[in-house]
C-alpha positions in Angstrom: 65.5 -4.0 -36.4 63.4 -1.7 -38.6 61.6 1.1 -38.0 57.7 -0.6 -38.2 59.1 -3.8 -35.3 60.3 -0.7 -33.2 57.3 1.3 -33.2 55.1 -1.4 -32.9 57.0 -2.5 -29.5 56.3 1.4 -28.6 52.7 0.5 -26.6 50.8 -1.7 -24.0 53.6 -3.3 -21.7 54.4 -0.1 -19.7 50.8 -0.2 -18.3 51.0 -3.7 -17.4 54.3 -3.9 -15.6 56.6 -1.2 -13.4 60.4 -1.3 -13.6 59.6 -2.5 -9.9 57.4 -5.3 -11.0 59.7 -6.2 -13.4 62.4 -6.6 -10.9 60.9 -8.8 -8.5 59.8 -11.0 -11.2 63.2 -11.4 -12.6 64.9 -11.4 -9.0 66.7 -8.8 -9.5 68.0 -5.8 -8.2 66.3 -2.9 -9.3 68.9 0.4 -8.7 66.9 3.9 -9.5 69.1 7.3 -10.5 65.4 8.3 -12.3 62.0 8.5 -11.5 60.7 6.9 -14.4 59.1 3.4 -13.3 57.6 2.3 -16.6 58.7 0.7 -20.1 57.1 0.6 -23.5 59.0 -1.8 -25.2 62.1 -4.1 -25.3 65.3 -4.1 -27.1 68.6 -6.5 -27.0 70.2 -4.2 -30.0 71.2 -0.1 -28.6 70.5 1.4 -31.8 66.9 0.1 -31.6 66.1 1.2 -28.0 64.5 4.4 -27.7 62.1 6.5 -25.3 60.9 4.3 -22.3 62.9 1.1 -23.2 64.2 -1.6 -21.4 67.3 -2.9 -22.8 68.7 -6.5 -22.2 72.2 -6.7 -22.4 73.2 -9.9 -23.7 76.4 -11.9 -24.0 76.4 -12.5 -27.7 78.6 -14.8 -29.8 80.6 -11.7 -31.2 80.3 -9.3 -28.4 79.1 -7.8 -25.2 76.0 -6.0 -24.9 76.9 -4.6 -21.4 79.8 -3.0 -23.7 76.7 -0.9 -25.3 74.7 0.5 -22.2 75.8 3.7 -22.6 74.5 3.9 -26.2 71.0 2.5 -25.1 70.6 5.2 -22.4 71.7 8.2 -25.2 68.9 6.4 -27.7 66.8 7.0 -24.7 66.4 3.5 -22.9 65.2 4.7 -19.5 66.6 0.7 -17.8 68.8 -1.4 -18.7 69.0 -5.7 -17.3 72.4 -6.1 -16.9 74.5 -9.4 -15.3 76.0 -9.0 -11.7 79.1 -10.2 -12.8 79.5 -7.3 -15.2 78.7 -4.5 -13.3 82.0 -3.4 -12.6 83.7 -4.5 -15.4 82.3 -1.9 -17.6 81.3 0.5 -14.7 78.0 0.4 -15.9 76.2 2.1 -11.8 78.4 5.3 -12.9 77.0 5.4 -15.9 73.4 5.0 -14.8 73.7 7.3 -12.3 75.5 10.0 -14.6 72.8 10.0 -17.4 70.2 9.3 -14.8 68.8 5.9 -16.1 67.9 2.9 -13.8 69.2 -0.6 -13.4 68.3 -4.1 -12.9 71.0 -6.5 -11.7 70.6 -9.9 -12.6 72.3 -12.8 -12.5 71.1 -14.0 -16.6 69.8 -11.1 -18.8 69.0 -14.1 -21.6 67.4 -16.4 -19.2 66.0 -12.6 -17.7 64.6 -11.6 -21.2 63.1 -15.1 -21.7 61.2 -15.4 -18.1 59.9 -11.6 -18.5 58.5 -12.6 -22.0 56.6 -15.6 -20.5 54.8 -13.6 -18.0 53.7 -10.9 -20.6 52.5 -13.5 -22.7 50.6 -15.0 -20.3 48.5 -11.3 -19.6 46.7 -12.4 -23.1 45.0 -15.4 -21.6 42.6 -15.6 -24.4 44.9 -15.4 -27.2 45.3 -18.8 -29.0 49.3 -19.6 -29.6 50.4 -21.5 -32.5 54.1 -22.7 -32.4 55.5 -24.3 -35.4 59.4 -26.3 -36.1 61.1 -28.4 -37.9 64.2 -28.8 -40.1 62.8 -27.1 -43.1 59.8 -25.5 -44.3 58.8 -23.9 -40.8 59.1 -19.7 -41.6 57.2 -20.3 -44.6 54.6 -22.8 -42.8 54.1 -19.8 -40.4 53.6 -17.1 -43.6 51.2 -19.3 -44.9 49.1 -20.1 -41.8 49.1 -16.5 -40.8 48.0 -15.8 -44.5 45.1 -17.7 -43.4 43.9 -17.1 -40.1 44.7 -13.4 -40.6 41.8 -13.6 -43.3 39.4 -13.9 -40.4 41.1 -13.4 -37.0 43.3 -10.6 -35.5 46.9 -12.4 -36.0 50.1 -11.6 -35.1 53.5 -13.3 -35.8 57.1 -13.4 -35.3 58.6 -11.4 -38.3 61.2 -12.5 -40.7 64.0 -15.2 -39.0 63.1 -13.5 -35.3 62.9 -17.6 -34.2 65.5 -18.0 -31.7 66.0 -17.9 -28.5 66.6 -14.2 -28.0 64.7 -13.6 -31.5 61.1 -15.3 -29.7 60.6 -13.0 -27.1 61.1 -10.0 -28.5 58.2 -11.5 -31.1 56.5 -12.1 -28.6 56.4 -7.9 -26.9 54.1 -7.5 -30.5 51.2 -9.2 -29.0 48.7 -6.7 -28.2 44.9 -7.0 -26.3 43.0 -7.2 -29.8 45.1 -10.0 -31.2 43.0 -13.6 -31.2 45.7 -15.8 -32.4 49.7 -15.6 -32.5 52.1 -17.8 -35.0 55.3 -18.1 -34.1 58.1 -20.4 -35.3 60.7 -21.9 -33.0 63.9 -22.1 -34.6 67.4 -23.2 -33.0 70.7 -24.0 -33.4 72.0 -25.6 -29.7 70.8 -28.0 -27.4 68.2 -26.9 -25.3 66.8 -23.7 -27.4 63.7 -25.2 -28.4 62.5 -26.3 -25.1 63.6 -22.4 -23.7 61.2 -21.0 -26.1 58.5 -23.2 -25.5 58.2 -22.5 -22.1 58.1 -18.9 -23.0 55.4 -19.2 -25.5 53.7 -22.6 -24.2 51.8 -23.4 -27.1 47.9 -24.4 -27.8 48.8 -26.0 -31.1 52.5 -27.4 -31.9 53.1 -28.4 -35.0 56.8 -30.2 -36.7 57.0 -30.1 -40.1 60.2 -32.5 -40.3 63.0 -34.1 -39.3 66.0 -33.4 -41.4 70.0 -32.5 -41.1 69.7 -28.5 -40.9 72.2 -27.9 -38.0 73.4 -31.8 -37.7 76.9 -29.8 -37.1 75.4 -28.9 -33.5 73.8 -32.0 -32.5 75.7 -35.1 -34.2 72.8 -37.0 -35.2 69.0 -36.8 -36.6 67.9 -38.6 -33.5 69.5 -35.5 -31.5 68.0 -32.8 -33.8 64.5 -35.0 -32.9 65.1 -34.6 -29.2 65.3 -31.0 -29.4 62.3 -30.8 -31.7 59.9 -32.8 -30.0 60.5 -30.5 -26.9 57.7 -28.2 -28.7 55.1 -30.4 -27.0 56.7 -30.4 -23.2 54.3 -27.7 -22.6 51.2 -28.9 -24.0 47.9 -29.4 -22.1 45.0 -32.0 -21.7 43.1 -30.3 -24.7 46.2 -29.0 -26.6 47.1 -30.2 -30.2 50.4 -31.9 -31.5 50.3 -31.6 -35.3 52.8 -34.5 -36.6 53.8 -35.0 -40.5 52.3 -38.4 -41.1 54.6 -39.1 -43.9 58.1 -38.5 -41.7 60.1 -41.2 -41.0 60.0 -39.9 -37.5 56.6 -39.5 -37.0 55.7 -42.2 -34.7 59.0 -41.1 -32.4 57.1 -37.6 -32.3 53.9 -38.8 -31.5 55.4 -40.8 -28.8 56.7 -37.8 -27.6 53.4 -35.8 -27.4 51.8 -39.0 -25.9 51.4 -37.3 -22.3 50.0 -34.1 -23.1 47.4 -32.7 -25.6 46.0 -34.3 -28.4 47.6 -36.0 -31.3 46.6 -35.6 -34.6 48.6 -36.6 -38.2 48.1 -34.7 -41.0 48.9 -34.9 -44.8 47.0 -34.7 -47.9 45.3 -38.3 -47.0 44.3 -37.2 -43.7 42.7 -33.7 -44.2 39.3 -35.1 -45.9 38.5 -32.1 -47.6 41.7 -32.5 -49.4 41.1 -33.5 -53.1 44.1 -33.5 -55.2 46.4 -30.9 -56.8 48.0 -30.2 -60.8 50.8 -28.5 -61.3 51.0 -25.3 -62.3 55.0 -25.2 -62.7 57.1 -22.2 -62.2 53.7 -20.6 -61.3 52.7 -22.8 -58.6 50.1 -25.7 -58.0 46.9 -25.4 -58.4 44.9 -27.3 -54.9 41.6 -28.7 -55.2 39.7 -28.4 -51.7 36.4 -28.2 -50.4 34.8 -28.0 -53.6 37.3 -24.9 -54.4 40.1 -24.5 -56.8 42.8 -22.6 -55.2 46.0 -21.0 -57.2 48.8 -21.5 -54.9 51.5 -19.1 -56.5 54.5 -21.0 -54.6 55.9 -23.6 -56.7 57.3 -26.9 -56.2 56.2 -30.3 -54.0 58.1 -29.3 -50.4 56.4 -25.6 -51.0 52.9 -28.0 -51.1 54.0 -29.8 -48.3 53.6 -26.6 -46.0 51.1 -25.1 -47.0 49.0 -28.9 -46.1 51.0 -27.9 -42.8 49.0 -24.7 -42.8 46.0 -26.1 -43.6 46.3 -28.6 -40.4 46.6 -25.4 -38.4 43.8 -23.4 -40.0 41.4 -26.4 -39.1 42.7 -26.5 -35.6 41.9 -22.9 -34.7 39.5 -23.2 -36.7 38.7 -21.0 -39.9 36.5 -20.9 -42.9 37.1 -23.0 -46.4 37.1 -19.4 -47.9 39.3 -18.1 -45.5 41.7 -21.2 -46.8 40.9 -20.6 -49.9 41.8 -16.7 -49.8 44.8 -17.4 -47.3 46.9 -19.0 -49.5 45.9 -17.4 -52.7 47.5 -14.2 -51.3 50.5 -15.9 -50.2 54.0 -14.3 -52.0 57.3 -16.1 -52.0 59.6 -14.8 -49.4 63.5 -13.8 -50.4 65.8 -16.9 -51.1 62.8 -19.2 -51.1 62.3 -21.1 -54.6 61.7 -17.1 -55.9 60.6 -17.2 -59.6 62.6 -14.2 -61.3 62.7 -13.6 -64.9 65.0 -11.0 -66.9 67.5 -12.0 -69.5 67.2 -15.5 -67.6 64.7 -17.3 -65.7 66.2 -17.6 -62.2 65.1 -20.1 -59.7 66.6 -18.4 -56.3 66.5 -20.4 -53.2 69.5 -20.0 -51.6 68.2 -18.5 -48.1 69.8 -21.5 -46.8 70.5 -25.4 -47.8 71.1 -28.9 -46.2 71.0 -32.5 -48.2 67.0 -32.6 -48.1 66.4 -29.3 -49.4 69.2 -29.2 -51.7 67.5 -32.7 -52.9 63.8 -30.8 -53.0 65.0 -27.9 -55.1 67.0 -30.1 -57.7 64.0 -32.4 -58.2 61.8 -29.5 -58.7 63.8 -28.1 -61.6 64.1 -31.4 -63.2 60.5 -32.0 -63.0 59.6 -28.4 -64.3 58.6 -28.8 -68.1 61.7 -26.0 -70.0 61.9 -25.7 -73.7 65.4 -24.2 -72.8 68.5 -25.0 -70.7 69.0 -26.2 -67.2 71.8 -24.8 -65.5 72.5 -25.7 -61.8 74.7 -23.4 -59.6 75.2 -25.3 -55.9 77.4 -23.9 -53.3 78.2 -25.3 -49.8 75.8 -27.1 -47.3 77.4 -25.4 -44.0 77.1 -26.1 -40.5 77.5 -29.8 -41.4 80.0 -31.0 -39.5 81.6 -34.1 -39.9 78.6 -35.3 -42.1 80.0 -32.6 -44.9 81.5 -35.0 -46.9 79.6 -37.8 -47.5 77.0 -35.4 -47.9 78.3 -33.3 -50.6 79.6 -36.6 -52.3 75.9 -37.8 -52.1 75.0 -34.7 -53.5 77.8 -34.8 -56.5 75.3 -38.5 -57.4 72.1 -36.5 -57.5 73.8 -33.6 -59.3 75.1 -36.2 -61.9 71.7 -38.1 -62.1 69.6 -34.8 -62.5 68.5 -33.2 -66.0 70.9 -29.7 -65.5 72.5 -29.2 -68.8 75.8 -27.8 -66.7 76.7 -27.3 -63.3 78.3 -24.7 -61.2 79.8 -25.4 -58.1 81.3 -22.8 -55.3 83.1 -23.4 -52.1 85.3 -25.4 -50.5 82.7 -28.5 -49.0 81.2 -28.9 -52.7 84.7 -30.3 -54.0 83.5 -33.8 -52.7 80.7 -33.1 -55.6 82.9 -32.8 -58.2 84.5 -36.2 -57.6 81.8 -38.0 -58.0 80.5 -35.5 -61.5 81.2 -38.5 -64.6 78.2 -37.6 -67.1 77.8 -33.9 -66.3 79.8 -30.5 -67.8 80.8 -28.9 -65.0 82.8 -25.9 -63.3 84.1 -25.1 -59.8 86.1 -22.5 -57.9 86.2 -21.7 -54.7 86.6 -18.1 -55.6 83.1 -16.3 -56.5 84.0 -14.0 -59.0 85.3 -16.8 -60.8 82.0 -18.8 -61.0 80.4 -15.4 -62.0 82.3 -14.8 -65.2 82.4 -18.3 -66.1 78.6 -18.4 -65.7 77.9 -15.0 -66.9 79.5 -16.3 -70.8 77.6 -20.0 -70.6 74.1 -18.4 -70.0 71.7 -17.7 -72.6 68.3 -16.3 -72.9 66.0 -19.2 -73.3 67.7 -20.6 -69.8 66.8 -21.5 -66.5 69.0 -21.3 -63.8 68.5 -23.1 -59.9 70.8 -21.2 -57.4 71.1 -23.2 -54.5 73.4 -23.2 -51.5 73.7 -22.1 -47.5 73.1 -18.5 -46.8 76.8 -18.0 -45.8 77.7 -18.7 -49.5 75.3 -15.4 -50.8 74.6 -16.8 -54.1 71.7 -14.1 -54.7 74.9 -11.6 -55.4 74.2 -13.7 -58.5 70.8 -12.6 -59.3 71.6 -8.8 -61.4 74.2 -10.3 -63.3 71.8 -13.1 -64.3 68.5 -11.1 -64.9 69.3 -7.7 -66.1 66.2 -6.2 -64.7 64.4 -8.1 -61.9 60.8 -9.2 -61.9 59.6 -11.3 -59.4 56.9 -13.5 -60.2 
């Protein structure tokens, strides 16, 4: 966590809640070895807690946060939520009472953190919550609509990927009394994490970009990943909004979905009227005619279009300005990993913060539409987390690869191999080992050529980027 997220967690919830409050709302069992009854802010990671902190201990994936009490109460954490079942285990009373810290003893510090976040959210009862999901698209949907409504309203927003079930409530201890309007994205990767986090933010507008096969390992099917996304709108009200992507081939399952609560409204580019057309800009963007306005929208490509409309169907909901549109997405930077424009010795297109068929798809249509005097070069690693879909997947992938306009291809990891099968009218090379693909790659390129790094974030292919560009400029 840096240093700006932990300071800005530093004010406003100690004078709304006492460690005693906060006990009886989580049904715990508050034990006192100090006098201090307040908190400033929240923390599931010890080297982030500091003076007046409460810190959840979690059960992670990896390890035990009731293994790291002791280091939150020596940062300074004045409580700590702990489980009832882990108490003894790691004779966490004796250590309160030794460095004179207080407890709370519950039976779930994640369902604990979550229900504690719902009731400070609800304090702001005038503060108008956006909540945005989908398979692809939805952190930069949320940097573009905050681009927006930020141009006019006080906004806050969950930063970076801090979208999950634990990662949502600690977003939400940033909302403060002058904020009018808070964007957060709902991200997940389990059954049942979606609906968790809308009951902790309970949304005034919900909005699902698409339905695609990110985290198909987890759920077996698109129709599952739909069930979990549609659980955005359980919480909507009689004069709520569900925003659903006209265009997705699930769009009339969503909208059934958000039949019983708020109100249900399609967007594209044929339903927002003041919508007029677009020309491409290439590498540098697209260039969006609305309102009357011409608007440079730096962030290239069709899918990078498709969110920003996504943005625009928010904007109009809370509602804002045509110049506020206008200047929102005007201002709007690409984020690390995410179709990044950078030029050096080569002209790199880096989008590798993650992958999965559609947006592998997306990002190799964009760089055989983009008009390039020189080369095309396509490195593609793995599309993880998968499952048994992997390899039909990847073979469906090797097609497209072989059907594109990339002068070679490079392909790393172990999943890919079902690519390279399929590779009959395409030069080609693949290793499973990294450095290999580097050398290999580092004596093809050239300085007139453009190169597409795709692939999942576990495969790192921005370790790429130095050997590529020399010096690094991003566009």
């Amino acid at each position: 966590m840096n240093t700006e997220y932990k300071q800005s967690l530093q004010t406003s919830f100690a004078q709304l809640m006492s460690l005693d409050e906060l006990s009886n709302l989580l049904g715990g069992r508050l034990i006192s070895f100090s006098s201090d009854n307040g908190f400033s802010s929240v923390s599931i990671d010890s080297r982030s807690a500091c003076a007046n902190s409460v810190f959840y201990a979690l059960n992670g994936t990896m390890c035990d946060g009731h293994k790291f009490v002791n280091a939150a109460f020596s940062a300074g954490a004045s409580c700590a939520v702990v489980e009832s079942s882990k108490i003894n285990t790691f004779n966490i009373v004796n250590i309160a009472q030794n460095m004179g810290k207080n407890l709370i003893v519950v039976e779930d510090t994640l369902a604990s953190l979550q229900d504690s976040a719902r009731v400070y959210l609800e304090k702001f009862d005038k503060l108008k919550k956006v909540g945005i999901t989908g398979s692809a698209g939805k952190t930069m949907t949320k940097e573009i609509t905050a681009a927006i409504i930020s141009c006019e309203k006080n906004t806050v927003m969950n930063k970076g990927n801090l979208n999950s079930e634990t990662g949502l409530p600690l977003s939400v201890f940033e909302v403060r009394d002058h904020h009018e309007v808070g964007v957060f994205e709902l991200g997940m990767n389990k059954t049942g994490e979606i609906l968790k986090s809308a009951n902790v933010l309970k949304p005034n507008i919900a909005l699902i970009t698409n339905i695609g096969s990110a985290h198909i390992e987890f759920f077996g099917s698109k129709d599952k990943i739909l069930d979990e996304k549609i659980s955005i709108f359980n919480y909507l009200k009689k004069d709520d909004i569900a925003l659903i992507p006209s265009k997705d081939e699930y769009a009339k399952k969503m909208a059934k979905a958000a039949c019983t609560s708020g109100n249900i409204k399609f967007y594209s580019t044929e339903t927002i009227e003041e919508f007029e057309g677009t020309r491409s800009l290439g590498l540098n963007g697209t260039q969006i005619y609305f309102a009357g306005e011409k608007i440079n929208f730096s962030l290239p490509g069709k899918h990078s279009l498709d969110d920003a409309i996504a943005a625009i169907a928010i904007a109009k909901e809370i509602p804002v300005s045509i110049s506020a549109i206008k200047q929102g997405l005007e201002s709007v930077k690409p984020l690390f990993g995410r179709l990044q424009v950078l030029k050096g010795r080569t002209t790199v297109i880096c989008d590798c913060y993650n992958a999965n068929p559609e947006s592998t798809a997306k990002a190799i249509e964009f760089c055989d539409s983009a008009e390039w005097k020189g080369r095309k070069i396509y490195v593609i690693a793995d599309m993880l987390e998968l499952g048994e879909f992997a390899h039909n997947a990847h073979s469906e992938l090797g097609s497209l690869l072989d059907a594109s306009k990339a002068d070679k291809i490079f392909l790393f990891g172990k999943e890919i191999k079902a690519a390279v099968n399929i590779l009959k009218n395409k030069p080609y090379f693949y290793s499973e080992n990294f450095d290999e693909v580097s050398a290999s790659l580092n004596s093809y390129v050239q300085k007139d050529d453009i190169v597409l790094l795709k692939g999942s974030r576990g495969c790192a292919l921005e370790r790429l980027t130095d050997m590529l560009l020399g010096a690094v400029n991003v566009q």
